[in-house]
LODRENTOR-652518 format. One record per residue (C-alpha): residue number from 1; residue in one letter; x, y, z. Coordinates in steps of 0.05 Angstrom, whole numbers, plus 5000, padded with zeros to 4 digits. Layout:
% residues N
+---------+------+------+------+------+
| vexdren | vonu |   px |   py |   pz |
+---------+------+------+------+------+
|     NUM |    a |    X |    Y |    Z |
...
+---------+------+------+------+------+
***
This chain:
% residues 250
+---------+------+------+------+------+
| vexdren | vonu |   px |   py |   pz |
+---------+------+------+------+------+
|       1 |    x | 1583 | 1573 | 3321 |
|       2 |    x | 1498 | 1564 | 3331 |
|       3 |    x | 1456 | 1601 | 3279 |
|       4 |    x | 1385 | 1593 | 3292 |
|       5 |    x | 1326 | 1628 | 3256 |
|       6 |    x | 1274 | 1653 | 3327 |
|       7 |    x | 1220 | 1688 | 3294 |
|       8 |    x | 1201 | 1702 | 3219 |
|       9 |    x | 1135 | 1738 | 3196 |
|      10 |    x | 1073 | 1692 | 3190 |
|      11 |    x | 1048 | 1671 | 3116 |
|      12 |    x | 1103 | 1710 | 3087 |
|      13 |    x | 1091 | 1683 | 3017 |
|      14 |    x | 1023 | 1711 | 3006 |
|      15 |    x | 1043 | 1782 | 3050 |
|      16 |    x | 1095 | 1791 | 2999 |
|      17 |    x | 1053 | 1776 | 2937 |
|      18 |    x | 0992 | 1819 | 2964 |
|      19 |    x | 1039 | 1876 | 2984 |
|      20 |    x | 1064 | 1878 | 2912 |
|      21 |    x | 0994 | 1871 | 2878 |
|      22 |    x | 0965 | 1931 | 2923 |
|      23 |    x | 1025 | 1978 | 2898 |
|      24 |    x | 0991 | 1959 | 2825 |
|      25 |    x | 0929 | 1964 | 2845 |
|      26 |    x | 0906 | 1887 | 2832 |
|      27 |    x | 0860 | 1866 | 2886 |
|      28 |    x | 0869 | 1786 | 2880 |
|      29 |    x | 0879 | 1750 | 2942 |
|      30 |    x | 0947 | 1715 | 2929 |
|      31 |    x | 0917 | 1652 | 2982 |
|      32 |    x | 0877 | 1630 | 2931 |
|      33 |    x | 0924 | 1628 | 2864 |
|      34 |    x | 0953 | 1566 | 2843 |
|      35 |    x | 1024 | 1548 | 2865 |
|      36 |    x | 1036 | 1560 | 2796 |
|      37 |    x | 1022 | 1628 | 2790 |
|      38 |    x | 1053 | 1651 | 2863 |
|      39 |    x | 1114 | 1626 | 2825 |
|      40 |    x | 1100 | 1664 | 2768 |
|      41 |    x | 1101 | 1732 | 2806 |
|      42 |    x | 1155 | 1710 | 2840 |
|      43 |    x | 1200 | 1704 | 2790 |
|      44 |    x | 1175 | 1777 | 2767 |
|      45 |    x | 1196 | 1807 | 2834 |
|      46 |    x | 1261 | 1788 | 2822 |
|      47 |    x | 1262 | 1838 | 2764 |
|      48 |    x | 1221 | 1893 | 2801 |
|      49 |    x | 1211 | 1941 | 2844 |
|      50 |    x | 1245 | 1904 | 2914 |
|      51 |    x | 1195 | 1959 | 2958 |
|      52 |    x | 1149 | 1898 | 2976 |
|      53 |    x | 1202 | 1850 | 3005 |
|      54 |    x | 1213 | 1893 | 3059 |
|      55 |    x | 1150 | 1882 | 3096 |
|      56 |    x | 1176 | 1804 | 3108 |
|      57 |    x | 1219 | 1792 | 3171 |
|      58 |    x | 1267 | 1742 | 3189 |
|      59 |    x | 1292 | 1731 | 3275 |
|      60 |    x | 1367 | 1698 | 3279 |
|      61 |    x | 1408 | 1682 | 3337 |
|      62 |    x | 1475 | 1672 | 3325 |
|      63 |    x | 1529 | 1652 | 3386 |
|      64 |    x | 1596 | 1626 | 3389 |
|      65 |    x | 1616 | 1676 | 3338 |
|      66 |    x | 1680 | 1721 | 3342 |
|      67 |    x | 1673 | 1794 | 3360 |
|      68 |    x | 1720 | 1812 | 3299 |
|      69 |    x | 1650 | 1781 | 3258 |
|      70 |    x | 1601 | 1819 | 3289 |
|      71 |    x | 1633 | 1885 | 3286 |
|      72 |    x | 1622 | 1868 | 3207 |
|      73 |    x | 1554 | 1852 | 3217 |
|      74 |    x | 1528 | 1913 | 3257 |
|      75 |    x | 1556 | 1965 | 3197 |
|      76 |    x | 1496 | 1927 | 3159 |
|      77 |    x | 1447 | 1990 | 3177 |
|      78 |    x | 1384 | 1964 | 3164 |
|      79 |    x | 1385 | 1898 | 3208 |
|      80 |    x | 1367 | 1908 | 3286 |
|      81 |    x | 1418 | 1884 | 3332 |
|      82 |    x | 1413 | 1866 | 3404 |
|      83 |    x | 1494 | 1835 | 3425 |
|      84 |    x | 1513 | 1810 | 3493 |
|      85 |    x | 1547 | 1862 | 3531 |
|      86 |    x | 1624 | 1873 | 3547 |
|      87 |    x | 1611 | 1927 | 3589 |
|      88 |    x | 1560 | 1891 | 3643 |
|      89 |    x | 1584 | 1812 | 3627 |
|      90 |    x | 1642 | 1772 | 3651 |
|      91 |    x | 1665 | 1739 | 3596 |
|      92 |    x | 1723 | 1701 | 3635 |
|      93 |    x | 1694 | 1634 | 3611 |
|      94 |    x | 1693 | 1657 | 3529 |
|      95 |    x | 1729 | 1616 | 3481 |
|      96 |    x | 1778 | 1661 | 3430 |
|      97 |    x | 1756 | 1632 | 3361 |
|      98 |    x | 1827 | 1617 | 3325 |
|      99 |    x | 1836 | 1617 | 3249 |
|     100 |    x | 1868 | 1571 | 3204 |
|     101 |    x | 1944 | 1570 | 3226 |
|     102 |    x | 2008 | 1525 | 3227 |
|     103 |    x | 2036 | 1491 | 3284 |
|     104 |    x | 2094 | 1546 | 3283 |
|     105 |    x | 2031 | 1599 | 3277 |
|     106 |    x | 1990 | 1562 | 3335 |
|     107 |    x | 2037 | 1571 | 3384 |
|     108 |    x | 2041 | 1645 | 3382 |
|     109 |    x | 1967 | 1651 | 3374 |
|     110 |    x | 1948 | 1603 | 3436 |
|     111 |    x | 2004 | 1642 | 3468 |
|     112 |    x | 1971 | 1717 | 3459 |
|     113 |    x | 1907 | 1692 | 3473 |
|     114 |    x | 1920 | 1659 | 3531 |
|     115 |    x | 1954 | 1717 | 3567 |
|     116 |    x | 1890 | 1757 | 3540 |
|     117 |    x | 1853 | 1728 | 3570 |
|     118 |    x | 1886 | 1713 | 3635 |
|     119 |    x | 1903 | 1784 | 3647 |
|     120 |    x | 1831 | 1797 | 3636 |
|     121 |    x | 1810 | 1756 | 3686 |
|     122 |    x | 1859 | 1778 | 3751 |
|     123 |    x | 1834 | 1849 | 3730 |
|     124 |    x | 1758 | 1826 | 3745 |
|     125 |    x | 1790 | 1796 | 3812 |
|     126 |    x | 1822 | 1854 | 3830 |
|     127 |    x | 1754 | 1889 | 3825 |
|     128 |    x | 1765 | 1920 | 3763 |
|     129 |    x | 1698 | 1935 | 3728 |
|     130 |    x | 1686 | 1893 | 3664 |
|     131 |    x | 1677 | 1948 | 3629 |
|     132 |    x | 1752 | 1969 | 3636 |
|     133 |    x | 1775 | 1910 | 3637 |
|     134 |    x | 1742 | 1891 | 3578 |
|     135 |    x | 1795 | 1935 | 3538 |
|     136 |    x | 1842 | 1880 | 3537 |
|     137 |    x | 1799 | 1836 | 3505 |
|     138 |    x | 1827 | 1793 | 3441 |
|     139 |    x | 1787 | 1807 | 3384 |
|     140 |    x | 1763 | 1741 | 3369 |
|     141 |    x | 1724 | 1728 | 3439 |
|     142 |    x | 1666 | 1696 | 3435 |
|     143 |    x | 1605 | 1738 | 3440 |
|     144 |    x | 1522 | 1721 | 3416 |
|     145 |    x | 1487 | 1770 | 3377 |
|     146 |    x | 1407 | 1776 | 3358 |
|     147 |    x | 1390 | 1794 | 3286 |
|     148 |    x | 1330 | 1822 | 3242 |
|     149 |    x | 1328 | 1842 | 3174 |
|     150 |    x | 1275 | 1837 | 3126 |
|     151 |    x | 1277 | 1806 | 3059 |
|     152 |    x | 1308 | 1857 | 3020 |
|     153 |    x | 1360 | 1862 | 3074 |
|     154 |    x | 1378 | 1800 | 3058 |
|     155 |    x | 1378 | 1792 | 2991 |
|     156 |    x | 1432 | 1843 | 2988 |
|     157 |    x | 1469 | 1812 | 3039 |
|     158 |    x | 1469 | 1752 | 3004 |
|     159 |    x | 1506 | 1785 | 2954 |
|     160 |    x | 1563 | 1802 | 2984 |
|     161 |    x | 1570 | 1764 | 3039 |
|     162 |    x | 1571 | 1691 | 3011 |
|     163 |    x | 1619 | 1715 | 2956 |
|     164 |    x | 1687 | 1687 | 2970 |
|     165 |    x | 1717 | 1748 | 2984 |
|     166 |    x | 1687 | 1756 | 3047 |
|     167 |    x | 1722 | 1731 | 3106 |
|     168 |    x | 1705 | 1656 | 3115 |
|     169 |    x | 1673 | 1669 | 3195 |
|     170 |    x | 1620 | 1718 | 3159 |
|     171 |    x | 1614 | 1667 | 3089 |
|     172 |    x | 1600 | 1606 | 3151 |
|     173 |    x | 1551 | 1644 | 3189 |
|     174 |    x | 1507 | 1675 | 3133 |
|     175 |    x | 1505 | 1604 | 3097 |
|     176 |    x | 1474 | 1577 | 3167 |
|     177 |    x | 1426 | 1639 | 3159 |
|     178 |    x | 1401 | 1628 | 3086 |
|     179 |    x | 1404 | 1552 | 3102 |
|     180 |    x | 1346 | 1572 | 3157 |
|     181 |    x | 1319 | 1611 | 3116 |
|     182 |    x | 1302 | 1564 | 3067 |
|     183 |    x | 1287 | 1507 | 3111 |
|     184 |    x | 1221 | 1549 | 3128 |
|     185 |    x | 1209 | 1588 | 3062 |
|     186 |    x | 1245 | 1543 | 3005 |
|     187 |    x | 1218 | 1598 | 2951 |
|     188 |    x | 1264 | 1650 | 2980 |
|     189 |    x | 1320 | 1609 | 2941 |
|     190 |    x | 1332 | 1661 | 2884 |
|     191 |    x | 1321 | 1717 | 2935 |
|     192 |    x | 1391 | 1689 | 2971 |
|     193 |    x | 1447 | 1690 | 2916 |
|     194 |    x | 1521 | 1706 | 2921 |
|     195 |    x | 1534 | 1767 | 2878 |
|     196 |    x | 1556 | 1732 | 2810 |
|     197 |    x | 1492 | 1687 | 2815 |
|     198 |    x | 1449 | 1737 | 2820 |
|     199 |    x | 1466 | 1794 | 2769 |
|     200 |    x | 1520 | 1756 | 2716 |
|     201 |    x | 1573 | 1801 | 2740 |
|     202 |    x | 1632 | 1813 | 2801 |
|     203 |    x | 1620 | 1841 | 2850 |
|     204 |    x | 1694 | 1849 | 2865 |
|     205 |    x | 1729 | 1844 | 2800 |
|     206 |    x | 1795 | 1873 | 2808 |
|     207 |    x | 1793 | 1811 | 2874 |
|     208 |    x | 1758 | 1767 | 2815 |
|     209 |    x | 1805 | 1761 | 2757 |
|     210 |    x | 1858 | 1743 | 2809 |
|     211 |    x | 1838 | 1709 | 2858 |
|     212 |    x | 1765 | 1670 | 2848 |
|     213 |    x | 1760 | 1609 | 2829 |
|     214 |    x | 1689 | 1625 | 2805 |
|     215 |    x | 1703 | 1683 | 2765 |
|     216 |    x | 1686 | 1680 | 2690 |
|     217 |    x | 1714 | 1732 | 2638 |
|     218 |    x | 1643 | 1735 | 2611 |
|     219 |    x | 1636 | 1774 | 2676 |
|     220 |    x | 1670 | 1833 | 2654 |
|     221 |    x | 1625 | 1885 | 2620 |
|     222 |    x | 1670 | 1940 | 2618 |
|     223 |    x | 1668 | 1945 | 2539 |
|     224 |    x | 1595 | 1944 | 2539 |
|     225 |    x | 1591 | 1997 | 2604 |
|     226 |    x | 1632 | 2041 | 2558 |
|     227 |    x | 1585 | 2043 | 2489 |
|     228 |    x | 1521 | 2049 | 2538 |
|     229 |    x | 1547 | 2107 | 2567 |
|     230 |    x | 1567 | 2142 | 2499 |
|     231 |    x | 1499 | 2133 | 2476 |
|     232 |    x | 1463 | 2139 | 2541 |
|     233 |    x | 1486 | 2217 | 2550 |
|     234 |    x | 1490 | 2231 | 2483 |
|     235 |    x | 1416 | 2222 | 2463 |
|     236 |    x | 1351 | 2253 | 2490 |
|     237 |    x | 1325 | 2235 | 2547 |
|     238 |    x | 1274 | 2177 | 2546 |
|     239 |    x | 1215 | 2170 | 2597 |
|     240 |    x | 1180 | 2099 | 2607 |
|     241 |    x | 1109 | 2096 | 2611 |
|     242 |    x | 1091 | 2034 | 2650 |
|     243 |    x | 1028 | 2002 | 2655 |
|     244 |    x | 1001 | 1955 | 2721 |
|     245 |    x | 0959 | 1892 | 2700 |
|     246 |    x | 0949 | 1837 | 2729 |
|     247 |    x | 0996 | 1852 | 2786 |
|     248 |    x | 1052 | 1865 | 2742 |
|     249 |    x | 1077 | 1919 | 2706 |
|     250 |    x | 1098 | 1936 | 2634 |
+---------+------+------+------+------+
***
């Protein structure tokens, strides 16, 4: 597998800060604040508003992946996707990406795969078109895919997607993504956390308590969900009334 970041939005750091400030109405230019205070207001847009990380964009191209991956990827609806096509390519040549099996389990695999992938390939001599032929396909061929998604995007990817319940294709790839990510912008870094790192909670917790190794009983709020909710729809409503200074708001 090749994950490589092609394109990402120029000055991203002060877009994202300026883009915040004009929603509050501060009219600082974030170029000329000290690295100090970018990471200041950084570390507030964790906790705010995520409207403003939208407007930075990150490029990836991503190859040698499995087809089973990238149907995953595609149900993520607000990345753009442009994949190599089944229909119009001969994918004769592709490799079929093979999990994590015995010797007993190899056999069978290498077996199915390689009649897969033979039969796919006397079809296309026969003059079948590749888009029927296609249909016999294993899942795990080899395809290339080009992805954008913005900040946000991202972030909630992150989430999910590095948490250990996530197949370990998907886990692979996105770590290659983040790790370009970072490479470039190293202040995106609490942007791009697995689910538990970023809120204190699971985001799987009936797969948690089992099965991960990272899970923490401090994780389960259920208790607390519970006496919030009593209270929260037993009392009168209650209506914030915040106030923008200095970029930020109350």
């Amino acid at each position: 597998m090749h994950v490589e970041m092609i394109s990402h939005t120029p000055d991203a750091l002060n877009l994202l800060l300026r883009t915040k400030n004009t929603r509050l109405g501060f009219n600082e230019e974030p170029e000329e604040w000290s690295e100090e205070k970018k990471s200041e207001h950084l570390e507030y847009m964790l906790t705010t508003i995520k409207s403003s990380w939208e407007f930075v964009d990150y490029t990836f191209r991503i190859s040698g992946v499995s087809r089973a991956f990238t149907h995953q990827l595609v149900r993520t609806r607000s990345c753009s996707f442009a994949q190599e096509s089944q229909r119009t390519v001969d994918v004769s040549d592709a490799e079929v990406l093979k999990p994590e099996l015995d010797e007993r389990e190899s056999v069978v695999w290498d077996a199915g795969a390689t009649l897969a992938m033979t039969c796919y390939s006397r079809l296309v001599e026969f003059g079948v078109p590749v888009q029927d032929a296609r249909g016999i396909l294993p899942t795990n061929v080899t395809t290339s895919i080009i992805v954008k998604a913005d900040l946000r995007t991202l972030h909630e990817m992150a989430k999910l997607r590095l948490c250990t319940r996530t197949q370990g294709e998907y886990q692979q790839v996105f770590r290659k993504m983040r790790e370009c990510v970072l490479l470039e912008h190293p202040w995106t870094e609490p942007f791009l956390q697995v689910h538990c790192v970023s809120t204190g909670t699971c985001a799987f917790p009936r797969y948690g308590v089992k099965d991960c190794k990272f899970y923490d009983p401090r994780m389960n709020l259920d208790v607390m969900k519970l006496e919030v909710k009593s209270r929260f729809w037993s009392e009168e409503i209650q209506v914030a009334n915040p106030i923008a200074k200095e970029g930020k708001a109350s």
